[in-house]
N, CA, C and O atoms as a MOPAC input file, in Angstrom:
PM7 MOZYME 1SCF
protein

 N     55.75000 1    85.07800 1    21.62400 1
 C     57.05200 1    85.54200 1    22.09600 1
 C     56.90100 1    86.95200 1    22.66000 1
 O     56.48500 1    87.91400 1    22.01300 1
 N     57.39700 1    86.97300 1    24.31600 1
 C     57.06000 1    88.38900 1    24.39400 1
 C     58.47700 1    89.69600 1    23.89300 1
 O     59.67400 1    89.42000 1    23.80300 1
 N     57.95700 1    90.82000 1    23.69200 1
 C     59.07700 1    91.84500 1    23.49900 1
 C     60.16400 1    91.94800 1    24.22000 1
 O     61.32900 1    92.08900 1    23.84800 1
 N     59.48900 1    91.83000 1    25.82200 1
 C     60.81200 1    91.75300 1    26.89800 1
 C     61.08700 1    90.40700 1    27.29100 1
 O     60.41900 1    89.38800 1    27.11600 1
 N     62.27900 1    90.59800 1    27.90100 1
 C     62.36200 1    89.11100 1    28.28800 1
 C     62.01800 1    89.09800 1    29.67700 1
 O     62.12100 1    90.11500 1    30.36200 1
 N     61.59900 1    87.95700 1    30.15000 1
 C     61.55000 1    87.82300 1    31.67500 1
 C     62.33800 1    87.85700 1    32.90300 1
 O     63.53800 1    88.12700 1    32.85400 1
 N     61.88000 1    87.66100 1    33.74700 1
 C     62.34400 1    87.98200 1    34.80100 1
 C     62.16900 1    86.84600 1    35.84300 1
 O     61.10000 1    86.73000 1    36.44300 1
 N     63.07600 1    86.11700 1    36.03400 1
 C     62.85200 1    84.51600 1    36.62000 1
 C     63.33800 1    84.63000 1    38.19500 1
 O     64.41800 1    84.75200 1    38.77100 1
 N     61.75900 1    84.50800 1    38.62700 1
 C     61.67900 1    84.98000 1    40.30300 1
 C     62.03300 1    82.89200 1    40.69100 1
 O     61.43400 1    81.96500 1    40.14600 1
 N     62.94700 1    82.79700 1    41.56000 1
 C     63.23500 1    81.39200 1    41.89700 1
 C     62.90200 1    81.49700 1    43.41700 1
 O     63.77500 1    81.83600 1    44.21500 1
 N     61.55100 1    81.18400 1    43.83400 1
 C     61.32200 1    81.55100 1    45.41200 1
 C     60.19500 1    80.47600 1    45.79000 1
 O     59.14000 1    80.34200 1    45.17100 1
 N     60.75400 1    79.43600 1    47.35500 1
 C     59.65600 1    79.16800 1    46.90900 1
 C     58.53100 1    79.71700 1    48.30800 1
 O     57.39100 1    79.26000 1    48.40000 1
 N     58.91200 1    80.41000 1    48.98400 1
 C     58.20400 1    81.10900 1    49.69800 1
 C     56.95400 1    81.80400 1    48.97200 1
 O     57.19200 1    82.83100 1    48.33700 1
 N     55.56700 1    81.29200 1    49.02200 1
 C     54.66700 1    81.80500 1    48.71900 1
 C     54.38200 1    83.57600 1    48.83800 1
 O     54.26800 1    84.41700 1    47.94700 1
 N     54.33600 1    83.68100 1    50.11700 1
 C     53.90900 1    85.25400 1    50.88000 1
 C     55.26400 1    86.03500 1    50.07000 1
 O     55.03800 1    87.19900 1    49.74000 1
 N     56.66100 1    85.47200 1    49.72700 1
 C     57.33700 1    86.00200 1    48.94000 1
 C     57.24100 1    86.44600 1    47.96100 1
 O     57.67800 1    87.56300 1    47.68600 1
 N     56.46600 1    85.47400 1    46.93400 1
 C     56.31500 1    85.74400 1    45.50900 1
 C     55.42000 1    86.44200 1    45.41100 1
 O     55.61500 1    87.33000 1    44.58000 1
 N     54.16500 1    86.47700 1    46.04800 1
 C     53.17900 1    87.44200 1    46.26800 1
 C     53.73900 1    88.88300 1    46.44000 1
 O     53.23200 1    89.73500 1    45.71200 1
 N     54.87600 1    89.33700 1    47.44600 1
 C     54.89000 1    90.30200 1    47.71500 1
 C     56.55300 1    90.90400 1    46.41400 1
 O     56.96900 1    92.04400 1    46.20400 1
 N     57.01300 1    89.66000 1    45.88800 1
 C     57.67100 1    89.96600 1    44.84700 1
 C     57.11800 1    90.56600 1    44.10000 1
 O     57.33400 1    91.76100 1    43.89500 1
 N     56.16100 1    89.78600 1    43.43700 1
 C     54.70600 1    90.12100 1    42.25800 1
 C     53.72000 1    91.20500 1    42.83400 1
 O     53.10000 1    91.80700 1    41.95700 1
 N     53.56100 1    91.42300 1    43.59900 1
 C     53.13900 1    92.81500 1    44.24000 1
 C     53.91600 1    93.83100 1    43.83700 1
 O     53.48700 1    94.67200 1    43.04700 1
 N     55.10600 1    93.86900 1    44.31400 1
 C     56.09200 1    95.07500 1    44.02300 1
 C     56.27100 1    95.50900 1    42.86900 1
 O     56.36800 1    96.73000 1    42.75400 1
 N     56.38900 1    94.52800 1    41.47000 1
 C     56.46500 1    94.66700 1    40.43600 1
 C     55.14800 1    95.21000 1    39.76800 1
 O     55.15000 1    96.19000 1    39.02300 1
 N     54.25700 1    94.63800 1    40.02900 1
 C     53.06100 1    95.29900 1    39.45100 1
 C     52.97500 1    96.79800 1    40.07200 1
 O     52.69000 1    97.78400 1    39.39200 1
 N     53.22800 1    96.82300 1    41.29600 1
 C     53.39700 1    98.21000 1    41.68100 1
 C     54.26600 1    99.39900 1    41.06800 1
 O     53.83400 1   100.54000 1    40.90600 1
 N     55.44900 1    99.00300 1    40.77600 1
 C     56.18600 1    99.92200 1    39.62000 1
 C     55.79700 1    99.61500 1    38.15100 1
 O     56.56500 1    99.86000 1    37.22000 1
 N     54.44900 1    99.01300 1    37.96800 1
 C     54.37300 1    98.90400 1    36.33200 1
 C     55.21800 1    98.47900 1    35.37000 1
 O     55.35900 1    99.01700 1    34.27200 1
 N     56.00000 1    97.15400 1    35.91600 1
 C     56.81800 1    96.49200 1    35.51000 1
 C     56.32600 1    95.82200 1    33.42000 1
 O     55.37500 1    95.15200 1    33.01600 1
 N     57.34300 1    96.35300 1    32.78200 1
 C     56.64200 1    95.61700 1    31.69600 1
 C     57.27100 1    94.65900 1    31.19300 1
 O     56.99000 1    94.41700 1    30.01900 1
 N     58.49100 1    93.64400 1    31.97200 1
 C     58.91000 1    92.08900 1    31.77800 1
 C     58.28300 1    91.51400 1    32.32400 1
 O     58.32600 1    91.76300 1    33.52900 1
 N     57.21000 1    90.29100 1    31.85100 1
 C     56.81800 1    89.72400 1    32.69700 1
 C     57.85600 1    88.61700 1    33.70900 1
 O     59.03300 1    88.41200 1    33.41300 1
 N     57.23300 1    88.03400 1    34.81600 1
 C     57.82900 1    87.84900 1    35.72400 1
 C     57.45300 1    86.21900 1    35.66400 1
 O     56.28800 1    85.87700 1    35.87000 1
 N     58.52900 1    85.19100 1    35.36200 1
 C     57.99900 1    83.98700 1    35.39600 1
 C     58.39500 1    83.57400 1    37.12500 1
 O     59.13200 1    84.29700 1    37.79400 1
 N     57.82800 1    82.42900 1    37.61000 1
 C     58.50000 1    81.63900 1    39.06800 1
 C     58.49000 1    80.20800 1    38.69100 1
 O     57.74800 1    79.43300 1    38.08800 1
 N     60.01500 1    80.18000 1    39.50700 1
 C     60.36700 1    78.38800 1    39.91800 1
 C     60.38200 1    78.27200 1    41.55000 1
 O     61.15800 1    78.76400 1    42.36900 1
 N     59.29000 1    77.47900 1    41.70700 1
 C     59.33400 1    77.54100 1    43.18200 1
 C     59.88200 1    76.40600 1    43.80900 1
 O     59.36700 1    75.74600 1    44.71100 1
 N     60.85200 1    76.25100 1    43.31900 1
 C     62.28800 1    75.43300 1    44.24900 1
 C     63.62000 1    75.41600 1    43.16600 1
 O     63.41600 1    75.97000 1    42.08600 1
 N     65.00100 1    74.79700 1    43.40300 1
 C     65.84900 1    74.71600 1    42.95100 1
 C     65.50800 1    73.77500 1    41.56500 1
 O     65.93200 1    74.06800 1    40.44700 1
 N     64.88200 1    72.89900 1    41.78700 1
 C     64.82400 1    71.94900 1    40.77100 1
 C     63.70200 1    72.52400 1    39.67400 1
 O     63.71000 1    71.80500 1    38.67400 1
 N     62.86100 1    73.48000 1    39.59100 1
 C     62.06500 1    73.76700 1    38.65800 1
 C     62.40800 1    75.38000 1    37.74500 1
 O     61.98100 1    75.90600 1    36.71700 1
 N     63.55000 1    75.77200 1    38.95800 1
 C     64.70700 1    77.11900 1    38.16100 1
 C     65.89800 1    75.82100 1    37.24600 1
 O     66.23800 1    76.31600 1    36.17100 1
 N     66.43000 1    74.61700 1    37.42500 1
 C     66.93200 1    74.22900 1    36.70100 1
 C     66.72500 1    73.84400 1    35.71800 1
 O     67.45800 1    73.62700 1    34.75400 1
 N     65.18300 1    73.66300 1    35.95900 1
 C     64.36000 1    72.62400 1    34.37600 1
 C     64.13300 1    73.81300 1    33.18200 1
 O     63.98200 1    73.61100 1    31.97700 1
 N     64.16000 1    75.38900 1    34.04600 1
 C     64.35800 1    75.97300 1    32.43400 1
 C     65.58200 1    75.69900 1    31.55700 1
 O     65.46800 1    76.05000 1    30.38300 1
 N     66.65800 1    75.16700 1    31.90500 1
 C     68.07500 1    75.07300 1    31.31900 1
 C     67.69400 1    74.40700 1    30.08700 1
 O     67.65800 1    75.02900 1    29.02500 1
 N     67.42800 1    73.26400 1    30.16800 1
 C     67.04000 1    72.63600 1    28.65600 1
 C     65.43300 1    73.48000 1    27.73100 1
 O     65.25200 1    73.01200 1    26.60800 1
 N     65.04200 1    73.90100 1    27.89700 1
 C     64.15900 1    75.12800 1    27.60000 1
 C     64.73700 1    76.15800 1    26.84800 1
 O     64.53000 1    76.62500 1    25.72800 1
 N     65.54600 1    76.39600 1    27.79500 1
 C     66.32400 1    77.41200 1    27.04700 1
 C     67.32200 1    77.15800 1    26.06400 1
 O     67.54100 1    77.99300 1    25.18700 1
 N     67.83400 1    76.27600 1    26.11600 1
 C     68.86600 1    75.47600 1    25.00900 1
 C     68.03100 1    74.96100 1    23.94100 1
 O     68.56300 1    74.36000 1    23.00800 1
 N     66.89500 1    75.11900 1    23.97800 1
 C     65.60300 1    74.65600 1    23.06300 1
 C     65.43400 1    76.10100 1    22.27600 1
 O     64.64200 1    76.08500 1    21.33500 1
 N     66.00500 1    77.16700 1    22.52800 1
 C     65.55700 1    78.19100 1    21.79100 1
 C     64.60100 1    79.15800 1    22.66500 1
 O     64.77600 1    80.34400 1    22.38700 1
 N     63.88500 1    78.97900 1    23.39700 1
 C     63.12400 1    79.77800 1    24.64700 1
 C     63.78300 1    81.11700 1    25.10200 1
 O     64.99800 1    81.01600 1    25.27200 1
 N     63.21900 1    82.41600 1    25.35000 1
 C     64.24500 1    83.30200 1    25.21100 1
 C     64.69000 1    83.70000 1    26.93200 1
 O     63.92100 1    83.77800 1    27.89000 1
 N     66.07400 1    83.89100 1    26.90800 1
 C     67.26800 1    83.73500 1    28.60200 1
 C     66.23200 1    85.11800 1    29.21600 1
 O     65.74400 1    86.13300 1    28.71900 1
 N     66.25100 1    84.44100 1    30.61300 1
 C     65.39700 1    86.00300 1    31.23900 1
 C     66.40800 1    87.04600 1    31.52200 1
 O     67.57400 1    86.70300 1    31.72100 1
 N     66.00200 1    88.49800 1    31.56300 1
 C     66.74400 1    89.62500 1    32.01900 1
 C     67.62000 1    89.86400 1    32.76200 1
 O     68.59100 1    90.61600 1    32.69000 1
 N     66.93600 1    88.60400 1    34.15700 1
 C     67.73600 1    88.76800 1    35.68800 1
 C     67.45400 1    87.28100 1    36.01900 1
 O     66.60600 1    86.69700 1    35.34400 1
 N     68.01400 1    86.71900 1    36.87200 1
 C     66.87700 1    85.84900 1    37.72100 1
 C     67.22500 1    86.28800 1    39.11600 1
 O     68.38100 1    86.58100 1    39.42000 1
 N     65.96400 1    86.34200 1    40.17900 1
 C     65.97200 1    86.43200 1    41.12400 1
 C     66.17600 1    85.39200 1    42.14500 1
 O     65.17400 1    84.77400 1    42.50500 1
 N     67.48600 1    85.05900 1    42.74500 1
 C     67.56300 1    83.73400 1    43.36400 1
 C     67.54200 1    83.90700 1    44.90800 1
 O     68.28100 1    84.53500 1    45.66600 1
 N     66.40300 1    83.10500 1    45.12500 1
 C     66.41700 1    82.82600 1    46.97400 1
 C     67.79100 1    81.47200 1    46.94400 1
 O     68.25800 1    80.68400 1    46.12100 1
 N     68.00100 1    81.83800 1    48.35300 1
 C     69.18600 1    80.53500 1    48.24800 1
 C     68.54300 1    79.44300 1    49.16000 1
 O     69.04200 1    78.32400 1    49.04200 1
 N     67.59400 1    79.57200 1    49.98300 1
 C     66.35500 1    78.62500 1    51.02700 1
 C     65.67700 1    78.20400 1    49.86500 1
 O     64.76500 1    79.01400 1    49.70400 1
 N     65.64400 1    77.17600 1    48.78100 1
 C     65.31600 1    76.44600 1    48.47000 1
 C     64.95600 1    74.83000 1    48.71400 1
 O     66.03200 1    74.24500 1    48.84700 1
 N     63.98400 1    74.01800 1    48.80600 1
 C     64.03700 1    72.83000 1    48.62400 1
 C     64.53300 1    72.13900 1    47.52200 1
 O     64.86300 1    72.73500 1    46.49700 1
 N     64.61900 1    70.82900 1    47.65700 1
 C     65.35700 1    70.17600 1    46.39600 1
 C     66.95900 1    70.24700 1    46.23200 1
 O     67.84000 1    69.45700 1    46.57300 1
 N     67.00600 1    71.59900 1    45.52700 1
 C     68.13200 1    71.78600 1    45.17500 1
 C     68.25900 1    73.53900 1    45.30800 1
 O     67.70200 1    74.47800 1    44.73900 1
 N     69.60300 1    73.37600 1    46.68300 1
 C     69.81300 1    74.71600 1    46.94800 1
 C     69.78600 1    75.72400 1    46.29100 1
 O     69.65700 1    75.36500 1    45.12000 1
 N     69.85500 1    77.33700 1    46.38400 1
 C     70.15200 1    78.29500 1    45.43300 1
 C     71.51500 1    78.37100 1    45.10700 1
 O     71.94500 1    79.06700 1    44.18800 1
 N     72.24500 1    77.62800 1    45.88400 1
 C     73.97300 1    78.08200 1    45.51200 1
 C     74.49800 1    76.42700 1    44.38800 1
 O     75.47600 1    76.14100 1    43.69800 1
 N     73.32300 1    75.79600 1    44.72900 1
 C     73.56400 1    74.77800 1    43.34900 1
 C     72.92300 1    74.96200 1    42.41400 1
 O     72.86700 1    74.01700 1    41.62600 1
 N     72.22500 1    76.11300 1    42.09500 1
 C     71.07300 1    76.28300 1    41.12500 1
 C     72.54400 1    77.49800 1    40.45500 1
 O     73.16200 1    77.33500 1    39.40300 1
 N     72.75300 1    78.66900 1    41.50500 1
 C     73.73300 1    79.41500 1    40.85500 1
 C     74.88900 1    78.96000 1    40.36400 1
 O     75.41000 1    79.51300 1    39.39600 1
 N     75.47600 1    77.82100 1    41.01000 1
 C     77.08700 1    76.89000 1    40.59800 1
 C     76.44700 1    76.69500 1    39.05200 1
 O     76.78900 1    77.41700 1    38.11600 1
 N     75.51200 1    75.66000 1    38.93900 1
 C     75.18500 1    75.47200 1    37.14200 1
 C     74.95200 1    76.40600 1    36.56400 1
 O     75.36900 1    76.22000 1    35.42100 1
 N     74.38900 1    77.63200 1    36.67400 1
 C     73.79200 1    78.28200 1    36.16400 1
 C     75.36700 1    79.18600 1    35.05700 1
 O     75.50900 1    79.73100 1    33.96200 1
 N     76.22000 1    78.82000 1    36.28900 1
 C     77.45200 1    80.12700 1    36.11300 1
 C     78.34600 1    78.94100 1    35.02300 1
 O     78.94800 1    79.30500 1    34.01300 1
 N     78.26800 1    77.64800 1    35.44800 1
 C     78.95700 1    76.37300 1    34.91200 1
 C     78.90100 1    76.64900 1    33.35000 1
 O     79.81800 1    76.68100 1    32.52900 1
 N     77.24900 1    76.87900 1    33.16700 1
 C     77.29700 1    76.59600 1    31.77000 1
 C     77.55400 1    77.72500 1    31.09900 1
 O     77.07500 1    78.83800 1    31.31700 1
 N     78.52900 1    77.32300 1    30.05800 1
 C     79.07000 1    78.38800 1    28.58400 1
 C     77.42600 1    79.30300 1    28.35300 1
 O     77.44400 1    80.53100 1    28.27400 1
 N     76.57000 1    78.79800 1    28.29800 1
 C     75.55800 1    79.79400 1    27.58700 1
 C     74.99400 1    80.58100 1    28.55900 1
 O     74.97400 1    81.77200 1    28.24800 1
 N     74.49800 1    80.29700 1    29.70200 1
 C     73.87800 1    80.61900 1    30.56600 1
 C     74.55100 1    81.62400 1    31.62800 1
 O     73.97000 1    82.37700 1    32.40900 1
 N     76.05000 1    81.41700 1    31.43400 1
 C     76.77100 1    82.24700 1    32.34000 1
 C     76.80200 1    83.81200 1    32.58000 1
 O     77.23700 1    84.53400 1    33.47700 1
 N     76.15100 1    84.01200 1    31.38500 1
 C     76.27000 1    85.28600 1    30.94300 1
 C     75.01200 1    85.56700 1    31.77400 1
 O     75.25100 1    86.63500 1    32.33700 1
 N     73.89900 1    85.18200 1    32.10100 1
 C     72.25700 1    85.79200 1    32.52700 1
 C     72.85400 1    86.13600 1    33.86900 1
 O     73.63200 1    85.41000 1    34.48800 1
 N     72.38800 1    87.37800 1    34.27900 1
 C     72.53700 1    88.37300 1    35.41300 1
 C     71.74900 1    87.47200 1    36.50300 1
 O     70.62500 1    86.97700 1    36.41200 1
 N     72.66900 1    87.41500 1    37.54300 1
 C     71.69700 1    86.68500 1    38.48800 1
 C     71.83200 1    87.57300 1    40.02600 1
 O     72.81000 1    88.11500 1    40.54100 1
 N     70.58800 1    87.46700 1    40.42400 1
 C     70.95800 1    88.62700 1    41.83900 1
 C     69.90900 1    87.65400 1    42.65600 1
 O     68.77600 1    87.25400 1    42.39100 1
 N     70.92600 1    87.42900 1    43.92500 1
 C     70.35600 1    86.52100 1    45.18500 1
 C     69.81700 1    87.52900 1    45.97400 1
 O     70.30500 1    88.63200 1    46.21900 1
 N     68.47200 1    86.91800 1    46.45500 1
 C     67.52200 1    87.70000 1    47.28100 1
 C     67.09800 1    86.55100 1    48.03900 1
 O     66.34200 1    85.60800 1    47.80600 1
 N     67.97800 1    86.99400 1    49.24900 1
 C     67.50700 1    85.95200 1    49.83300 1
 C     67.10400 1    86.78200 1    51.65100 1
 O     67.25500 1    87.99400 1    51.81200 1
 N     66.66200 1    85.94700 1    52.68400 1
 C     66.99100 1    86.61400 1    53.88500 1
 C     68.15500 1    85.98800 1    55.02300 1
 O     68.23200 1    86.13800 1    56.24200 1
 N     69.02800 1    85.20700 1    54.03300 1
 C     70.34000 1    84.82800 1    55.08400 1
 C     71.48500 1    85.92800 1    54.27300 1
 O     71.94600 1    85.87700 1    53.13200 1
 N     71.72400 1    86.98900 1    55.47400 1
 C     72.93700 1    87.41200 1    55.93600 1
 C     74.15700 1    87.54600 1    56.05400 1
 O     74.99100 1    88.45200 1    56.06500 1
 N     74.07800 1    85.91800 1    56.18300 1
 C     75.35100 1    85.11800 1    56.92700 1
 C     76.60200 1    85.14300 1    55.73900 1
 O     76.73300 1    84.66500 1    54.61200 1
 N     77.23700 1    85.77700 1    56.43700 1
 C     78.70700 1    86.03900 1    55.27800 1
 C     79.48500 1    85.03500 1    54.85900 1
 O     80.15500 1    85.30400 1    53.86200 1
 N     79.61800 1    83.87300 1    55.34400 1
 C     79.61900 1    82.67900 1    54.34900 1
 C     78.27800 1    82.19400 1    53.07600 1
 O     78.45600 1    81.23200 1    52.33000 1
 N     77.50300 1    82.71100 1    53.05000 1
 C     76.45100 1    82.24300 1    51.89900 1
 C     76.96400 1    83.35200 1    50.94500 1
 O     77.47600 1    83.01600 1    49.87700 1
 N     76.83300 1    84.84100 1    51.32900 1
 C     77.37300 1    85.93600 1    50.78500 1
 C     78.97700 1    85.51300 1    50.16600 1
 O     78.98000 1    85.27100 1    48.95900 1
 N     79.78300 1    85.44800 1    50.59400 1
 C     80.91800 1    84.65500 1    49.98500 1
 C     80.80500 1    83.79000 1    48.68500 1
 O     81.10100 1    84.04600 1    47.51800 1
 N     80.26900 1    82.66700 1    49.29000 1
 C     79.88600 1    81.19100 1    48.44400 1
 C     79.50600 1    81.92700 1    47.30300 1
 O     80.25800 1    81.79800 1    46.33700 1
 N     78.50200 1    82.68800 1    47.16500 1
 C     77.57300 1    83.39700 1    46.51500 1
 C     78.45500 1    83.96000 1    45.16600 1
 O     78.36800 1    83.64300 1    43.98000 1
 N     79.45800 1    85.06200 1    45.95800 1
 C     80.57600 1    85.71900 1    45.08300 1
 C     81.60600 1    85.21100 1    44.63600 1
 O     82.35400 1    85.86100 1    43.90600 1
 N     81.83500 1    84.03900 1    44.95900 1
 C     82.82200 1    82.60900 1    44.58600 1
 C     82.36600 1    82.28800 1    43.48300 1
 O     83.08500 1    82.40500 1    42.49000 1
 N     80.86400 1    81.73300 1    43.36000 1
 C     79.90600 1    81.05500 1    42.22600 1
 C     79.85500 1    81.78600 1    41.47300 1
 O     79.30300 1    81.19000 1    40.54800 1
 N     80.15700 1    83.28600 1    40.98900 1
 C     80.00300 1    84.05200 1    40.06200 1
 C     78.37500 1    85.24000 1    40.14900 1
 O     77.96400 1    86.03900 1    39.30800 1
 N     77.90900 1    84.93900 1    41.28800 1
 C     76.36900 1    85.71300 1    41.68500 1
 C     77.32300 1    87.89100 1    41.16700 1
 O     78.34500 1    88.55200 1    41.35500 1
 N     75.78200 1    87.97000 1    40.40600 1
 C     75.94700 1    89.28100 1    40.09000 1
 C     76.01700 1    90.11700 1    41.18500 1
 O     76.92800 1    90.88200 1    41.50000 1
 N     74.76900 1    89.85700 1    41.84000 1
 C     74.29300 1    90.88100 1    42.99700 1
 C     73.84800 1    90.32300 1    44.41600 1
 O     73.43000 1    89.19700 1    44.14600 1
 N     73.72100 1    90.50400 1    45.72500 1
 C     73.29100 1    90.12200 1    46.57700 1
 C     72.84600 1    90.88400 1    47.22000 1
 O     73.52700 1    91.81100 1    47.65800 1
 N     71.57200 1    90.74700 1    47.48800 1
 C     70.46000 1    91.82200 1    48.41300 1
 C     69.59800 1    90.98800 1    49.43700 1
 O     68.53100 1    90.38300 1    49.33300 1
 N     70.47800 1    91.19700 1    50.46000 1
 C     68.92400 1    90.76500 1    51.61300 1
 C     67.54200 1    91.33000 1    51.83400 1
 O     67.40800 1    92.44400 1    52.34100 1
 N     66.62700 1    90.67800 1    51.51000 1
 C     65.55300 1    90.86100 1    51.23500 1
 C     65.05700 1    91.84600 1    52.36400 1
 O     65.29700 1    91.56900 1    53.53900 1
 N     64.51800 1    92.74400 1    52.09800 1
 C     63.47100 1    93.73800 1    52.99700 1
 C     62.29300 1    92.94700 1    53.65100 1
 O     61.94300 1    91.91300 1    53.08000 1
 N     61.62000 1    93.34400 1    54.83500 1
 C     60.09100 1    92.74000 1    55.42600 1
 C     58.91000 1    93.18700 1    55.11900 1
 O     57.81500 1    92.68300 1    54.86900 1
 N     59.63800 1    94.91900 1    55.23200 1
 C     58.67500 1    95.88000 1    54.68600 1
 C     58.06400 1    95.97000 1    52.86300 1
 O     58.94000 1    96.04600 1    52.00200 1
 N     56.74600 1    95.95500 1    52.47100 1
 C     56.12700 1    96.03600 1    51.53100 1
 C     57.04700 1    96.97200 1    50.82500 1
 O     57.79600 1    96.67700 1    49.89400 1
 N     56.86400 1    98.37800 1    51.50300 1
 C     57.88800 1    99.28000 1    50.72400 1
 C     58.57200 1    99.56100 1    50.34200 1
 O     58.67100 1   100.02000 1    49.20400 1
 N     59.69100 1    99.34800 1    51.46300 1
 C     61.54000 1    98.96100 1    51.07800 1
 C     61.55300 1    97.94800 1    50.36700 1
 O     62.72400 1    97.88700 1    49.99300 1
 N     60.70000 1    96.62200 1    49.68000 1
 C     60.59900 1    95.75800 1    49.07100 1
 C     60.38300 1    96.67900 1    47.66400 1
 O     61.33800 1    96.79000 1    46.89600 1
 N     59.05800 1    97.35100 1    47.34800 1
 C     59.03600 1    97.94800 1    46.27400 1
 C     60.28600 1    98.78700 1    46.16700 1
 O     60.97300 1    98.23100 1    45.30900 1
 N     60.66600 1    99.43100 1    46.44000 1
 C     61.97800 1   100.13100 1    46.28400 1
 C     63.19000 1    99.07300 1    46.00700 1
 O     64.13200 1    99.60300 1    45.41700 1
 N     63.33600 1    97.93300 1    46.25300 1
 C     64.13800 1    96.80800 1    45.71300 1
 C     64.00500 1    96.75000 1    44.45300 1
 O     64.87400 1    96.95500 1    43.60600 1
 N     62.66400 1    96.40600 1    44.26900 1
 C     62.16700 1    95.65200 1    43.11400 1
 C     62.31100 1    96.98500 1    41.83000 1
 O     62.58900 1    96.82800 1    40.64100 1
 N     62.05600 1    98.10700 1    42.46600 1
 C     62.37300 1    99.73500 1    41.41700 1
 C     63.88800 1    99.34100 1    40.82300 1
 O     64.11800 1    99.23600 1    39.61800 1
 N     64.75100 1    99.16600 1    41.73800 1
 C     65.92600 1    99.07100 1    41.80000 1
 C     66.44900 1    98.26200 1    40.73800 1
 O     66.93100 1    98.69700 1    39.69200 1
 N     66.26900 1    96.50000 1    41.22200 1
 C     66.31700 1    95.86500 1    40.28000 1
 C     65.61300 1    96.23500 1    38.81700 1
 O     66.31900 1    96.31200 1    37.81200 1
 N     64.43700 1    96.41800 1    38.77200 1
 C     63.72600 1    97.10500 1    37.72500 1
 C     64.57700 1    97.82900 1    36.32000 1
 O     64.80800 1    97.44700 1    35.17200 1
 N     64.88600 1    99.08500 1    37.12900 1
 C     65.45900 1    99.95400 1    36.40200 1
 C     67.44900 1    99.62400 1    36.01600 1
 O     68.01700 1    99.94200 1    34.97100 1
 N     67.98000 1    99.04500 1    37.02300 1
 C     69.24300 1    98.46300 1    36.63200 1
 C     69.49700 1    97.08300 1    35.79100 1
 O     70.49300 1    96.89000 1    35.09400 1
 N     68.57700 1    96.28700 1    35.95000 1
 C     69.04900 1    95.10400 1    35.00800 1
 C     67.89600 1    94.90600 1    34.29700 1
 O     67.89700 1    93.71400 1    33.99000 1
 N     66.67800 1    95.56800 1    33.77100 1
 C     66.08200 1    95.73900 1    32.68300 1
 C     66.47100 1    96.88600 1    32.08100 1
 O     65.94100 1    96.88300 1    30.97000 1
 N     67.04900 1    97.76200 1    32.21300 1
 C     66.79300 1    99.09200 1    31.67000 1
 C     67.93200 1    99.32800 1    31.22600 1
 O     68.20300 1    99.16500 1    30.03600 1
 N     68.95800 1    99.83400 1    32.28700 1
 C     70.19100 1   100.39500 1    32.27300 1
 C     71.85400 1    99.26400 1    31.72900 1
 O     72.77200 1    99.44500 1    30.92800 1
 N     71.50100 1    98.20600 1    32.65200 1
 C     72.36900 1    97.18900 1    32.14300 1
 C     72.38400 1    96.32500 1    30.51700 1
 O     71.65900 1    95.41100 1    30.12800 1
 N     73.49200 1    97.02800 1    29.83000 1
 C     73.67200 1    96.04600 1    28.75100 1
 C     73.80900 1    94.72900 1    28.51900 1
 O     74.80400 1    94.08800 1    28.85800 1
 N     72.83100 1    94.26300 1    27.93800 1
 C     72.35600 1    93.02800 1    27.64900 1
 C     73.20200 1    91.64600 1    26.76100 1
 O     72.63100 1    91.39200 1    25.70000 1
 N     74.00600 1    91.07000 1    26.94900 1
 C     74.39300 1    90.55000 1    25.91200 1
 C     73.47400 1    89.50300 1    24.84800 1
 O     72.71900 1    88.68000 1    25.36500 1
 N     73.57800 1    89.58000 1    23.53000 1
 C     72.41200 1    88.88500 1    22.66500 1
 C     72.73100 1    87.29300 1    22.56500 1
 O     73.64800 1    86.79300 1    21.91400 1
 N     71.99000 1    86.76800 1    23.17400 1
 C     72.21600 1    85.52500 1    22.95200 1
 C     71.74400 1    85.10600 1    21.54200 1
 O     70.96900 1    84.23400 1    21.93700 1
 N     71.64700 1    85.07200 1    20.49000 1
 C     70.83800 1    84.94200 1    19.74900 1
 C     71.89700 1    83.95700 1    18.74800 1
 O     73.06300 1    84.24100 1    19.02100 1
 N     71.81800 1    83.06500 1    17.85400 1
 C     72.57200 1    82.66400 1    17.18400 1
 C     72.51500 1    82.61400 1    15.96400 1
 O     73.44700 1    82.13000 1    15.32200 1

């Protein structure tokens, strides 16, 4: 069991997660960082976690998923009594102020269009870092 809890990167853009997992190791991140690389393998933690498995910190949701979109991964996510509570911030690179909407409809914490640049990426990832591991109060799921 680790000390921190994780940090559930849902992307399934390869060169993404790389440069997700780049950024983080770059600020000396000490949650580790799990990935679901599509909609349907960010949902399969749900029963995992209802198993006792401990809720991650944040999850990071792309909404360009296969399978099963990010805005149906966020609709359940927000649906369920237990789960509603986990901080979720969409990182995605659509813009488009209807997804942004949908997004804030579904109950999404945060929405950040993703940076290109390595740097302005690490400076995301600082961001997230220090606000929803650090600074943001946590509620205990614990029973």
């Amino acid at each position: 069991m680790n000390a921190q809890p994780a940090i559930l990167l849902v992307e399934d853009n390869p060169m993404d997660v790389d440069l997700a997992l780049r950024a983080f190791r770059k600020r000396r991140l000490t949650n580790p960082v799990e990935v679901a690389r599509d909609g349907e393998e960010a949902l399969a933690w749900m029963p995992r976690w209802e198993a006792g498995e401990t809720l991650p910190a944040v999850i990071l949701l792309d909404l360009k998923l296969p399978r099963v979109d990010g805005l149906e991964v966020l609709r359940q996510l927000k649906a369920h009594p237990r789960f509603r509570s986990i901080p979720i911030v969409v990182l995605t690179t659509s813009a488009e102020s209807q997804d942004v909407t949908r997004a804030y409809e579904l109950g999404v914490n945060s929405y950040i269009v993703k940076p290109v640049d390595f740097d302005k990426f690490v400076e995301v990832a600082s961001q997230i870092e220090i606000y929803w591991t650090v600074i943001n109060a946590r509620v205990s799921h614990e029973s």
